[in-house]
Steps between C-alpha positions, in 0.01 A plus 500: 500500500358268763696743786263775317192301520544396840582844589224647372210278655692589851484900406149508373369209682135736517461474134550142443401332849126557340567262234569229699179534740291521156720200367435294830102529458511417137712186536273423769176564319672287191631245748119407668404450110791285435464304774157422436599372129813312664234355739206413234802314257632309839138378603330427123161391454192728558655650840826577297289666197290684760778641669686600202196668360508726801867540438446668102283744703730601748764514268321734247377739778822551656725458200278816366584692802858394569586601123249821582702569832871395503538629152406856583698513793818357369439809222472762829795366656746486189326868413565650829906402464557660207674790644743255642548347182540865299789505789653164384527638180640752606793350691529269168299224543340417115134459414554140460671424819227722713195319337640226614564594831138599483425199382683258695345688825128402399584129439698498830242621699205355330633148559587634876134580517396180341695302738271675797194445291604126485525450874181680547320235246638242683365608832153612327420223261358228723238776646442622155378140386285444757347848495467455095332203575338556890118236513617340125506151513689202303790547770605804381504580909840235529681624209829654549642748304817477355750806427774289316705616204203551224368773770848621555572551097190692438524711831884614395435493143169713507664783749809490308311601193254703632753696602692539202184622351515833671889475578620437124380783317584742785834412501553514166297892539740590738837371342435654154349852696814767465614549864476854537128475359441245744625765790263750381213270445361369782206319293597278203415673181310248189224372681327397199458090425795374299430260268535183685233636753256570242559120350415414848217667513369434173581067591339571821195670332448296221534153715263594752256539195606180357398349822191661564414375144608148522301427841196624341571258213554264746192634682275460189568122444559404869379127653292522876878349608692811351276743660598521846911529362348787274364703790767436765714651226327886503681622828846537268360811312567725766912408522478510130348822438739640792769330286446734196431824718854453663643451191406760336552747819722715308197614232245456789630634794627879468178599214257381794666676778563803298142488410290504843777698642418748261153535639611699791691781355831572628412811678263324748820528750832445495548176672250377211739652256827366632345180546375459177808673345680230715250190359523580154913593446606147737335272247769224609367528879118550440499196277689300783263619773136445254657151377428342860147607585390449119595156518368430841137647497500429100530102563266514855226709332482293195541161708189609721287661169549137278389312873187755505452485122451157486371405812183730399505280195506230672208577723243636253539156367420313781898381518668483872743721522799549754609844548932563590592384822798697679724205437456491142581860463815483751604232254474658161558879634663453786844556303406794277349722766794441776671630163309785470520566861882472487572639173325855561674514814880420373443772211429737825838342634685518230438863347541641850861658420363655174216648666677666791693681308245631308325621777756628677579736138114538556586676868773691369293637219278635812234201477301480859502185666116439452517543123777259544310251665178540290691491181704143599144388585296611204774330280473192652073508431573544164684169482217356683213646293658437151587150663092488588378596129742272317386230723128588459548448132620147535243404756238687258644281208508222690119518542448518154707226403383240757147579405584428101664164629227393702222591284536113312382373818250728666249637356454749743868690552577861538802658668524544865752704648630471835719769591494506845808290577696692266374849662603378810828410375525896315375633825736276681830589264429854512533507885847315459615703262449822675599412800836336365499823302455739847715313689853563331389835402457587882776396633738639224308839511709524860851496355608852387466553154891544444581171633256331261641678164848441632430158454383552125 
């Protein structure tokens, strides 16, 4: 079995190599949070607490989006082999043995992944800290951060499980799928939430209520001394709320996009209909390419609409208030969007194989190469725009939220939404995602379309 596993990460090295990238940034983004905890518990006293404060916030932002992330695109890659597995079955290889195969290529190359993210956080951490705490005093500016082993458990164990998130259920998916409906099938069938999911979602719902209810208890009976920790607590509704969205992407996702695709019918052209026929059937791969740029703008958006929420507070009653320096957003977002950035680019990477040879069955059907090439693009705005509205409910529930928290303390408070750092980020992942999109489909519209279904 291990000649089999080897084997097959050598033969479809394109389908798993994007697992490892995405693994690499999330053990780094769980590394820099780790090391600031390993640093606050080496240091102690107020410098210690301070830096592990900052630590529970960089943890929470990028655990959100590494679970987001590396879960969704060890599902694509485990999804995209099942053909190979109906094969295994095939030449006799039993359900049990292939999940885990499956299985026992996620761990390998998640920890290979969290080994890179390790080295990165060791090279990283030092400018981190001082960026985290750049003009702070109480010799925060000599400090020296520490990667030991308490960084090095929560790095491997967090990717590890991450990983199995996506990677578990898949694998189980594909070894109990019958092989010859796995040939005909290029899309997993069941896409409905099984009933761990939906306990998931329901612990994740109810427990961001919970919290939201305790801190206004809290709120309601808080000392002048409590007030400050209170506040500096609102910036973790946005990672929470994104929390729930994600996991309930199953119920979310395909209603919404099915819904405003449905606005422009069908007939409009038929790039728009192969694109959206395209959107809605590969559930597996829209929800792997939306996952990314929900989490990213989601978390940025709501970050900069709590800042502007209660810094308008703030002002109107006669408080000083310090808006987000670039340094404080590197540090708590830094993680999640090179995430984002990465992660909607490996789905590109990865489902490149599947989506030349539907194309090329899309020339042979007598498709022209522009309908092509609009088609490959609309899908990919569809990913960004249901991405865009999923994240504009967080951010717009994030506005709410913060302005119920902070009403205790201000008399004055109403939502304020800045959006413009997450439109630029939209604006910004649309771009990349065409153009990653155009790209492939260029150069593989110059191979003859024979050669490409030979390969199918």
């Amino acid at each position: 079995m291990i000649r089999l596993l080897l084997g097959e990460l050598r033969a479809d090295w394109r389908s798993w190599a994007g697992l490892v990238l995405v693994a690499a940034v999330a053990g780094l983004a769980i590394g820099i949070g780790g090391s600031f905890l390993e640093t606050g518990l080496h240091v102690g006293g107020r410098r210690g607490d301070g830096i592990s404060g900052v630590s529970s916030m960089i943890l929470v932002f990028s655990g959100v989006s590494a679970i987001a992330v590396t879960s969704a695109v060890a599902r694509l890659a485990v999804d995209l082999g099942r053909p190979g597995y109906a094969r295994w079955q095939l030449c006799g290889v039993t359900p049990r043995q292939t999940a885990a195969v499956v299985l026992g290529q996620v761990v390998v190359l998640s920890l290979t992944g969290a080994a890179l993210g390790l080295g990165a956080t060791a090279l990283l951490a030092r400018f981190v800290l001082r960026l985290a705490f750049d003009g702070a005093s109480g010799g925060y500016e000599t400090t020296t951060a520490i990667v030991g082993p308490l960084t090095a458990i929560l790095l491997g164990g967090g990717v590890l499980l991450v990983s199995l998130l996506g990677g578990l259920p898949a694998a189980r998916r594909a070894a109990r799928t019958p092989a010859l409906e796995a040939l005909r099938e290029s899309e997993p069938q069941g896409t409905a939430m099984r009933w761990w999911r939906w306990a998931l979602f329901a612990v994740l719902t109810a427990g961001m209520v919970a919290a939201v209810q305790a801190w206004m208890s809290s709120a309601a009976a808080a000392t002048p001394e409590d007030r400050s920790t209170l506040i500096s607590q609102t910036p973790l509704i946005a990672p929470l709320l994104t929390m729930v969205i994600v996991a309930g992407g199953p119920v979310l996702y395909a209603p919404l996009l099915r819904a405003w695709t449905a606005l422009l019918p069908a007939r409009a052209s038929s790039a728009w209909f192969l694109a959206r026929h395209q959107a809605r059937y590969h559930l597996g791969r829209s929800t792997a390419s939306i996952t990314p740029l929900l989490t990213g703008t989601a978390m940025l958006g709501g970050l900069y609409t709590v800042t502007a929420t209660w810094g308008a507070a703030a002002r109107a009653a006669g408080e000083p208030f310090e808006g987000l320096k670039l340094g404080q957003v590197i540090v708590l977002l830094g993680g999640p969007l090179l995430l984002a950035g990465i992660g909607a680019a490996v789905v590109v990477f990865m489902s490149n194989r599947t989506q030349a040879r539907e194309q090329a069955l899309l020339s042979a059907s007598g498709a022209t190469t522009t309908v092509i090439l609009r088609a490959a693009v609309l899908q990919a705005l569809i990913h960004v725009c249901t991405a865009a509205l999923l994240s504009g409910a967080v951010i717009a529930a994030t506005g709410v939220l913060t302005t119920a928290m902070l009403r205790p303390f201000y008399p004055a408070v109403a939502p304020q939404y800045d959006v413009g750092s997450s439109g630029i980020l939209v604006g910004a992942g649309a771009l990349l995602t065409a153009a990653a999109v155009l790209i492939p489909v260029l150069s593989r519209l110059r191979a003859s379309v024979a050669t490409a279904l030979s390969a199918m």
